[in-house]
MIKOLTI-25862 format. One record per atom (N, C-alpha, C): atom name; x, y, z. Coordinates in steps of 0.001 Angstrom, whole numbers, padded with zeros to 6 digits. Example, Ala and Ser with C-alpha at 12.3 -4.5 7.8 and 13.67 -1.06 7.14 Angstrom:
// MIKOLTI-25862
pt name = N; u = 013190; v = -005690; w = 007800
pt name = CA; u = 012300; v = -004500; w = 007800
pt name = C; u = 013200; v = -003300; w = 007800
pt name = N; u = 012850; v = -002250; w = 007080
pt name = CA; u = 013670; v = -001060; w = 007140
pt name = C; u = 012900; v = 000030; w = 007870
***
This chain:
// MIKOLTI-25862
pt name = N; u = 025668; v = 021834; w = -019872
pt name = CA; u = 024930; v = 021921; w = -021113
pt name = C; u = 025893; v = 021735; w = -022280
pt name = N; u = 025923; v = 021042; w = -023034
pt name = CA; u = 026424; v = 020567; w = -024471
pt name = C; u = 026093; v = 021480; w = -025208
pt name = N; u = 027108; v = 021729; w = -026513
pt name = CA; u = 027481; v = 022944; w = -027030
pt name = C; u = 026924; v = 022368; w = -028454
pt name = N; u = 025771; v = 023347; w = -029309
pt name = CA; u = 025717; v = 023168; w = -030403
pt name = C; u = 027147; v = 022560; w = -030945
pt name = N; u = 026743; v = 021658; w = -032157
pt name = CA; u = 027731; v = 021211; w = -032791
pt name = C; u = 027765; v = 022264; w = -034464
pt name = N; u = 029551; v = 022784; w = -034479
pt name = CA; u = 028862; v = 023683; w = -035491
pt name = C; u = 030518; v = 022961; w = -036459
pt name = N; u = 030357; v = 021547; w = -036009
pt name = CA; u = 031433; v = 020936; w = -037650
pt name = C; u = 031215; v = 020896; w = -038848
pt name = N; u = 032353; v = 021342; w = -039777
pt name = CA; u = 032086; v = 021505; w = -041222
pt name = C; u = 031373; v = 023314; w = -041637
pt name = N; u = 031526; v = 023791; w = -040105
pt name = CA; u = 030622; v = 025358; w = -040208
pt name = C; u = 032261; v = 026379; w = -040575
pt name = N; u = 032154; v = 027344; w = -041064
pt name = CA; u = 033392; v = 028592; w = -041442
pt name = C; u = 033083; v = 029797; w = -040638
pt name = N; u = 033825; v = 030236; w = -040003
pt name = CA; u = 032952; v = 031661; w = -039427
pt name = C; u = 034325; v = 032647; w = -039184
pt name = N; u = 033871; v = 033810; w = -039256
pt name = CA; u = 035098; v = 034922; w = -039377
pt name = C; u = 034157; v = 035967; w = -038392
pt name = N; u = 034952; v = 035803; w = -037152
pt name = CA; u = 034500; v = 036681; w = -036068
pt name = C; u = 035453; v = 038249; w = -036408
pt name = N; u = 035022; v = 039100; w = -036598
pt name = CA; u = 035324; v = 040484; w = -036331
pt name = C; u = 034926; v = 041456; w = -035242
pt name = N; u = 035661; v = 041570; w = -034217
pt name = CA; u = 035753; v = 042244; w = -033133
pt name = C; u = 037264; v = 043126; w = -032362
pt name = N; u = 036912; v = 043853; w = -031822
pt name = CA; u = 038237; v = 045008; w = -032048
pt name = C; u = 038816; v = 044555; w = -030559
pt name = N; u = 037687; v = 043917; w = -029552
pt name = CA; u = 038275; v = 043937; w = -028491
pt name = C; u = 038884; v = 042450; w = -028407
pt name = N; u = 040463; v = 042443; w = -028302
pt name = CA; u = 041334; v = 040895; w = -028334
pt name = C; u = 040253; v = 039576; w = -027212
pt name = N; u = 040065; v = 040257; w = -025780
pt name = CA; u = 039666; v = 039111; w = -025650
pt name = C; u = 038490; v = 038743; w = -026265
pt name = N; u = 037353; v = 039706; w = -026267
pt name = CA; u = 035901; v = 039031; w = -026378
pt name = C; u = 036241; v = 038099; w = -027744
pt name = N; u = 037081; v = 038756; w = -028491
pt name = CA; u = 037652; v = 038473; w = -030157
pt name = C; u = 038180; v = 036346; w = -029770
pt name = N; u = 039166; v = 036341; w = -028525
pt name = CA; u = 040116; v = 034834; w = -028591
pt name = C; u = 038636; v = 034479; w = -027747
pt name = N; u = 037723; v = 034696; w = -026923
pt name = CA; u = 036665; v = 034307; w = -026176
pt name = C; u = 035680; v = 033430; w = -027031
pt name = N; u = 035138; v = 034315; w = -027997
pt name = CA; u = 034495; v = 033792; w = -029107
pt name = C; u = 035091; v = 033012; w = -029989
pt name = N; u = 036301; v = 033069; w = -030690
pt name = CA; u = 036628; v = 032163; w = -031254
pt name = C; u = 036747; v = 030779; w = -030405
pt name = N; u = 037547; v = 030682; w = -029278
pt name = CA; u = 037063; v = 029636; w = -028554
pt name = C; u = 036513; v = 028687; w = -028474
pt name = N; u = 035016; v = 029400; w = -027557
pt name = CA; u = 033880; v = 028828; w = -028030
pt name = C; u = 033970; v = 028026; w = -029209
pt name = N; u = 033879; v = 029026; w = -030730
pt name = CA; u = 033735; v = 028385; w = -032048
pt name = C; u = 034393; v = 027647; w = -032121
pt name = N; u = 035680; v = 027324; w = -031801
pt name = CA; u = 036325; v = 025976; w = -031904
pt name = C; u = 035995; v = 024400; w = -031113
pt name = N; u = 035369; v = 025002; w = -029944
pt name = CA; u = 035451; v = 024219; w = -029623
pt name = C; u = 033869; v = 023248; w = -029750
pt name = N; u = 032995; v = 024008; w = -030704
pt name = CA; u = 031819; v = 023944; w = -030660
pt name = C; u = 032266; v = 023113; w = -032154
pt name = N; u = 033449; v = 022744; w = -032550
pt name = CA; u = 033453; v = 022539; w = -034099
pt name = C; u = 033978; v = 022620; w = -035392
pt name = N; u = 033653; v = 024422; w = -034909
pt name = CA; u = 033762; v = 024985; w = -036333
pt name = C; u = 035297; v = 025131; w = -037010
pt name = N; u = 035810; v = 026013; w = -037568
pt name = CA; u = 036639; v = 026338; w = -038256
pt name = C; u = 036225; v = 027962; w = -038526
pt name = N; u = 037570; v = 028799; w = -037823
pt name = CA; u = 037488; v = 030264; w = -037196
pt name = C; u = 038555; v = 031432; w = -037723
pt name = N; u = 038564; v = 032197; w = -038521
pt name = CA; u = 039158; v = 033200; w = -038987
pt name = C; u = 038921; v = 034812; w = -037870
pt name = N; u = 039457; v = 035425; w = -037683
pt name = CA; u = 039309; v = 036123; w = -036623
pt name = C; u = 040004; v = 037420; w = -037470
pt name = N; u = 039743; v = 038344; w = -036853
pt name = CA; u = 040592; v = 039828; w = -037306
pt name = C; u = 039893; v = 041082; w = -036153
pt name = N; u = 040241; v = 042187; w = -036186
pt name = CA; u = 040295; v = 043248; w = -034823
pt name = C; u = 040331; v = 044376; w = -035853
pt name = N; u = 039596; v = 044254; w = -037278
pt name = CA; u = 039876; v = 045354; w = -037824
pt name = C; u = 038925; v = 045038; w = -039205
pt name = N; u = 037739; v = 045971; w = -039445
pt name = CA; u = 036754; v = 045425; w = -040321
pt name = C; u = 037346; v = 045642; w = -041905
pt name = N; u = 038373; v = 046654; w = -041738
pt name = CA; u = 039114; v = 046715; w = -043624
pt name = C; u = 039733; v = 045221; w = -043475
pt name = N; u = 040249; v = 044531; w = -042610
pt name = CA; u = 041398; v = 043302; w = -042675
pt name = C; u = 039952; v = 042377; w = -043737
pt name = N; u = 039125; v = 042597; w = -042305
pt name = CA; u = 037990; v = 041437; w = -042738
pt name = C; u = 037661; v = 040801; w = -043985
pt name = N; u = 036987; v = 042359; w = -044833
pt name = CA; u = 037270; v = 042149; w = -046133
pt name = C; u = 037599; v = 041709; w = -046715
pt name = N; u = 039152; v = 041136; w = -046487
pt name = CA; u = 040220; v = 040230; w = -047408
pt name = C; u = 039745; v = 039106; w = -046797
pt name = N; u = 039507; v = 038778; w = -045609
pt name = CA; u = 039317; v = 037327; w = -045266
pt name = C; u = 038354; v = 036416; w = -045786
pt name = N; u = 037312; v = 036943; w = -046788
pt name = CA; u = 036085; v = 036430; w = -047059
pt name = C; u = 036895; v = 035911; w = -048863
pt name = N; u = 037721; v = 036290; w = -049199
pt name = CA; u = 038449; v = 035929; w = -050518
pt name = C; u = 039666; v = 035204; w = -050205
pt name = N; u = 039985; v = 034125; w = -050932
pt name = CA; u = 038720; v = 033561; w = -051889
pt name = C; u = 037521; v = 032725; w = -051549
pt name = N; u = 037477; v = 031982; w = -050374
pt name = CA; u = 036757; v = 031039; w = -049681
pt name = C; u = 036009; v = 031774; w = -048669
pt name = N; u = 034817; v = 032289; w = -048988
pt name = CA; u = 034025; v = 032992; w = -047920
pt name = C; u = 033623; v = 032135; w = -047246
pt name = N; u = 033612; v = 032487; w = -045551
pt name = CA; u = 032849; v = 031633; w = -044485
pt name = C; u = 031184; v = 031761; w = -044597
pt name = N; u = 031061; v = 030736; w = -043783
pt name = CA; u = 029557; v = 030293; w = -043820
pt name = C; u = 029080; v = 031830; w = -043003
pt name = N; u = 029402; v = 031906; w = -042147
pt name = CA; u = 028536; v = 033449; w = -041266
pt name = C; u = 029826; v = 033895; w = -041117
pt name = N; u = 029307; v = 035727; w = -041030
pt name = CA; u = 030533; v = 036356; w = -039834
pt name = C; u = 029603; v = 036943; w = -038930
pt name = N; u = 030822; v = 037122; w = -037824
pt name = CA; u = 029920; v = 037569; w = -036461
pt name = C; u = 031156; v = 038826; w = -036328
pt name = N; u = 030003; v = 040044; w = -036148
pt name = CA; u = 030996; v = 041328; w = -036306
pt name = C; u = 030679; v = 042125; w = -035034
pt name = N; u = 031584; v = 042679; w = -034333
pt name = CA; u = 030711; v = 043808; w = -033096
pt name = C; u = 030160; v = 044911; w = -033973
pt name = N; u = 029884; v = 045956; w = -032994
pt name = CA; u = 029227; v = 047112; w = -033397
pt name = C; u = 030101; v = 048048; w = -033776
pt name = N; u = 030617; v = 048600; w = -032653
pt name = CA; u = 031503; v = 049682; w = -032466
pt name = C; u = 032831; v = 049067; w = -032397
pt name = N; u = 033899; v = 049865; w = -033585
pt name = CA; u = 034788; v = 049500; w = -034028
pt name = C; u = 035160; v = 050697; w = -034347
pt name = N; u = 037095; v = 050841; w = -033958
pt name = CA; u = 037536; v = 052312; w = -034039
pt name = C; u = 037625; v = 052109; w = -036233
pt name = N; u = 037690; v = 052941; w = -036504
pt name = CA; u = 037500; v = 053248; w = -038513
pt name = C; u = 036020; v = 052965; w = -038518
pt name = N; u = 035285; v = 051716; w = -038652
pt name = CA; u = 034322; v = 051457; w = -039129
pt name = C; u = 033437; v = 050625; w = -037677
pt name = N; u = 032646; v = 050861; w = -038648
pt name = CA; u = 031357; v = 050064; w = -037532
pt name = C; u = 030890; v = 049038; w = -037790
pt name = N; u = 030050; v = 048206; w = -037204
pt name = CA; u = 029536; v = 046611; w = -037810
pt name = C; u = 028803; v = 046921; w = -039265
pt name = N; u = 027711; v = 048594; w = -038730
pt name = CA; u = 027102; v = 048580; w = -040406
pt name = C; u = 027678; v = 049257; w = -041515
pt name = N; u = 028832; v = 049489; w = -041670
pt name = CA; u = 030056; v = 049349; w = -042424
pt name = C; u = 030173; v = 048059; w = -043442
pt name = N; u = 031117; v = 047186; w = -042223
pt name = CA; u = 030887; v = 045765; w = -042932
pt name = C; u = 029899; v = 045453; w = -043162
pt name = N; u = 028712; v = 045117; w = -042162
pt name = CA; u = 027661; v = 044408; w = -043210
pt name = C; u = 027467; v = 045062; w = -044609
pt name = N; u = 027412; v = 046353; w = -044608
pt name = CA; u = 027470; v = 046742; w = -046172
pt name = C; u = 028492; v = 046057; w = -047323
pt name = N; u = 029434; v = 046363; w = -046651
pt name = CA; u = 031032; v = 045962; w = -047510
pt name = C; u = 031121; v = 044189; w = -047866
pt name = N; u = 030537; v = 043908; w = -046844
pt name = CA; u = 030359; v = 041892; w = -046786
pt name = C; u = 029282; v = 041980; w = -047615
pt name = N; u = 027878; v = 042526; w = -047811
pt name = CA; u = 026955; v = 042058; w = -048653
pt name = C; u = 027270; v = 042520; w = -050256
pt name = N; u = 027855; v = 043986; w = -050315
pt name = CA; u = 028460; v = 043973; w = -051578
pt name = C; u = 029160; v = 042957; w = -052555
pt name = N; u = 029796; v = 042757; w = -051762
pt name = CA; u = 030646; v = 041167; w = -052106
pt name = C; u = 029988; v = 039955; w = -052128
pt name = N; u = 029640; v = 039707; w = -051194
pt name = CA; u = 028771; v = 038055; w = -051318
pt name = C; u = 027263; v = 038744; w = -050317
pt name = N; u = 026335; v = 038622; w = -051424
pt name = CA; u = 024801; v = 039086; w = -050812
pt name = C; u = 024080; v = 037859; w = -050421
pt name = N; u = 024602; v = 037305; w = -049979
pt name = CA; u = 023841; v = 035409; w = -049578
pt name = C; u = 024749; v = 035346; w = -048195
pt name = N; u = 025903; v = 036224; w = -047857
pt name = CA; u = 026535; v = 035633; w = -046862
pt name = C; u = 026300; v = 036719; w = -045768
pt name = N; u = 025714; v = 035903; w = -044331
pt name = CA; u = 024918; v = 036119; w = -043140
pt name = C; u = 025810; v = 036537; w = -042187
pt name = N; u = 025610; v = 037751; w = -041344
pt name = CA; u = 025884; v = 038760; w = -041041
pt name = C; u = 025542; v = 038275; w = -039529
pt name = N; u = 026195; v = 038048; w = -038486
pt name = CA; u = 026016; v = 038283; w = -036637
pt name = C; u = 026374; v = 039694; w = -036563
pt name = N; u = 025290; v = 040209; w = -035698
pt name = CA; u = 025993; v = 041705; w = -034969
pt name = C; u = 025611; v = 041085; w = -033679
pt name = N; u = 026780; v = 041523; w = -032643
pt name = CA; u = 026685; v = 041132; w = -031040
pt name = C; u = 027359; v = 042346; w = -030679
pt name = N; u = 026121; v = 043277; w = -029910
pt name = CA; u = 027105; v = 044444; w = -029196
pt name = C; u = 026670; v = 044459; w = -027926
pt name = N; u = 027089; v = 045151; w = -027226
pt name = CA; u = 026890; v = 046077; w = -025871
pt name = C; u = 026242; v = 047479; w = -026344
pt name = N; u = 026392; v = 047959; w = -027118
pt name = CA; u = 026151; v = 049635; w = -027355
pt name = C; u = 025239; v = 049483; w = -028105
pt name = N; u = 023849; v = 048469; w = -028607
pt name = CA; u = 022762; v = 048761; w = -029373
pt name = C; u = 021966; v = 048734; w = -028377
pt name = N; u = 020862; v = 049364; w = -028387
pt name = CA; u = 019552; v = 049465; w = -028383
pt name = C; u = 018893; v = 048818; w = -028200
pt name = N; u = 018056; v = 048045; w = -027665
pt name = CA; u = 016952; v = 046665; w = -027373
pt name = C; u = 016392; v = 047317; w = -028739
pt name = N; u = 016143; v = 048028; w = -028649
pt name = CA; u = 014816; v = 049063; w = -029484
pt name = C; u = 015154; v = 049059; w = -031114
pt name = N; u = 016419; v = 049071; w = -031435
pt name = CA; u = 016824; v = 049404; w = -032551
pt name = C; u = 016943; v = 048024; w = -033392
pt name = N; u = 016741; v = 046877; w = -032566
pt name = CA; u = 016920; v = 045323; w = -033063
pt name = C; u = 016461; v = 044855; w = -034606
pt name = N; u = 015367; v = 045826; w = -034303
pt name = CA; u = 014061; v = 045364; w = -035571
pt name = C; u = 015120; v = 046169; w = -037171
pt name = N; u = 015185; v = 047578; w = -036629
pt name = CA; u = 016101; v = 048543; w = -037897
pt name = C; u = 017584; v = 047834; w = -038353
pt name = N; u = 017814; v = 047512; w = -037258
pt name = CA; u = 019150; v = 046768; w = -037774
pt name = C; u = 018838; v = 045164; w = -038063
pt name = N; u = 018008; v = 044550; w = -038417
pt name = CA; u = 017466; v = 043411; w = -038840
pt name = C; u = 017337; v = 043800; w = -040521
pt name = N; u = 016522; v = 044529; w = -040265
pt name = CA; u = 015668; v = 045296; w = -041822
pt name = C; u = 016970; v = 045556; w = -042376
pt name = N; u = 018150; v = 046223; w = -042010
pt name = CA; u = 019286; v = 046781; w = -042904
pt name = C; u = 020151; v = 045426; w = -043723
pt name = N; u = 019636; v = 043867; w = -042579
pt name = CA; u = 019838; v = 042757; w = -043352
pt name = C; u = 021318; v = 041976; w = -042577
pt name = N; u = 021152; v = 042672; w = -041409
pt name = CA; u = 021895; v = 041933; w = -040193
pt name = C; u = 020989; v = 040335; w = -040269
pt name = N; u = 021490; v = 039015; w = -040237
pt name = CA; u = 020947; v = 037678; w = -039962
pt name = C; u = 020298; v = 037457; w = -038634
pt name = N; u = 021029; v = 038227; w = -037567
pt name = CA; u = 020702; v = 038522; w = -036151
pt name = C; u = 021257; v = 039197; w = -035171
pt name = N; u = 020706; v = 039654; w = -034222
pt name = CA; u = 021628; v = 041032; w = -033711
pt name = C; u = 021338; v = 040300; w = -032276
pt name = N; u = 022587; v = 040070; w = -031261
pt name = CA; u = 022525; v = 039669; w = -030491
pt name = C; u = 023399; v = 041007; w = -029428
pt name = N; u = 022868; v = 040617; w = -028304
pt name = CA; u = 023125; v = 041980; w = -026886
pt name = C; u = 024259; v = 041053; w = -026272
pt name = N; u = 025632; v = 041965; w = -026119
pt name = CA; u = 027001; v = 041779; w = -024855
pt name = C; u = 025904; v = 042132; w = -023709
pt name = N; u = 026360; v = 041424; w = -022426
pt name = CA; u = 026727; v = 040230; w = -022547
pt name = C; u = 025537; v = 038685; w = -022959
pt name = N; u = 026008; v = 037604; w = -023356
pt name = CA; u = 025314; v = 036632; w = -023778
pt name = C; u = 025641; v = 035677; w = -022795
pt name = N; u = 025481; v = 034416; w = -022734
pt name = CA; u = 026018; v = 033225; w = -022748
pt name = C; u = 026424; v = 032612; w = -023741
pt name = N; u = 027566; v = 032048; w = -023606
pt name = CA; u = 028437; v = 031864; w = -024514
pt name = C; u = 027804; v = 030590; w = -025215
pt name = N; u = 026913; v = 029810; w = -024450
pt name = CA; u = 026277; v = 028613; w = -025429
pt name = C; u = 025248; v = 028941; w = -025706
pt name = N; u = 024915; v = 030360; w = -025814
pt name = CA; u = 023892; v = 031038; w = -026623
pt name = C; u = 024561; v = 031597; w = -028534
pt name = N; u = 026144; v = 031915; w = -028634
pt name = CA; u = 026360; v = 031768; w = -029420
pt name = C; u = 026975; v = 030825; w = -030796
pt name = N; u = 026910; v = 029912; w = -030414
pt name = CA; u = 027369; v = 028286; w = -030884
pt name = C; u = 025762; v = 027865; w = -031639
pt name = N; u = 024925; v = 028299; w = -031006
pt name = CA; u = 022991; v = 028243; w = -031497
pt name = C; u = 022961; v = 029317; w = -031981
pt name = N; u = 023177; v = 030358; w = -031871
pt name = CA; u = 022917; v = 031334; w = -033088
pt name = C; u = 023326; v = 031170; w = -034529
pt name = N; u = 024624; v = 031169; w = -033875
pt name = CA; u = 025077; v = 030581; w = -035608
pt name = C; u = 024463; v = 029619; w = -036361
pt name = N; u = 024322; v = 028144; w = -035480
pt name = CA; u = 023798; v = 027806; w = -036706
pt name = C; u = 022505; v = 027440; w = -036676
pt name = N; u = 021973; v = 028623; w = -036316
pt name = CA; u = 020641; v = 028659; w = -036699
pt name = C; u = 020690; v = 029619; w = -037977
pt name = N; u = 021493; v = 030271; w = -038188
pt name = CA; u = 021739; v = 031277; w = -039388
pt name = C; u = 021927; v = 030437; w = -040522
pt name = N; u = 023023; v = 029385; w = -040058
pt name = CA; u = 023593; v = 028350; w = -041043
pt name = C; u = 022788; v = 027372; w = -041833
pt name = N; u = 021596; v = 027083; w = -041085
pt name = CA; u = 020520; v = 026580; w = -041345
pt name = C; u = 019706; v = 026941; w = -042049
pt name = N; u = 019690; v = 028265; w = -041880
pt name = CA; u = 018507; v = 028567; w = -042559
pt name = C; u = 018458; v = 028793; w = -044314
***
């Protein structure tokens, strides 16, 4: 199966765990894009200045802060720029609440990995 094409796309994956973190970027590279990465949601912050990416894709659970941390801290800053949460530790159930808080899309560990190359830019799209 052929990998969304996500060229000319920016994305800043935030995730604490190294591989899922070089796993995903990966993917994103090789799907295209152009990939900023960090293992720490205060780093993140700085990464969106001065040239914010098109999406970030953040986990959940993160030792200091949590994904709804950043999404707060990322929409403060730029309120137009679209938010991935991909965890293991949410809820089927909780999908809808963490949508409403203004997550772009909340995707469940584990995925297929050419399930996330189409998420994005379906975000990107929209």
């Amino acid at each position: 199966m052929a990998l969304t094409s996500l060229a000319g796309v920016t994305i800043l994956v935030v995730d604490d765990d190294p591989g899922v973190r070089g796993l995903f970027v990966m993917v994103l590279r090789q799907a295209g894009a152009t990939v900023m990465s960090s293992g720490v949601p205060t780093e993140a912050i700085g990464l969106i200045e001065p040239q914010p990416p098109d999406v970030v894709i953040t986990d959940f659970r993160m030792p200091g802060h949590d994904g709804i941390w950043l999404l707060r801290e990322l929409k403060a800053r730029r309120p137009d720029l679209p938010v991935i949460l991909i965890s293991g530790h949410v809820e089927e159930s909780r999908r809808d609440d963490l949508l409403e808080l203004g997550f772009a899309n909340v995707l469940m560990k584990p995925l297929p990995l050419t399930d996330l190359a189409s998420a994005v830019a379906r975000v990107v799209v929209r």
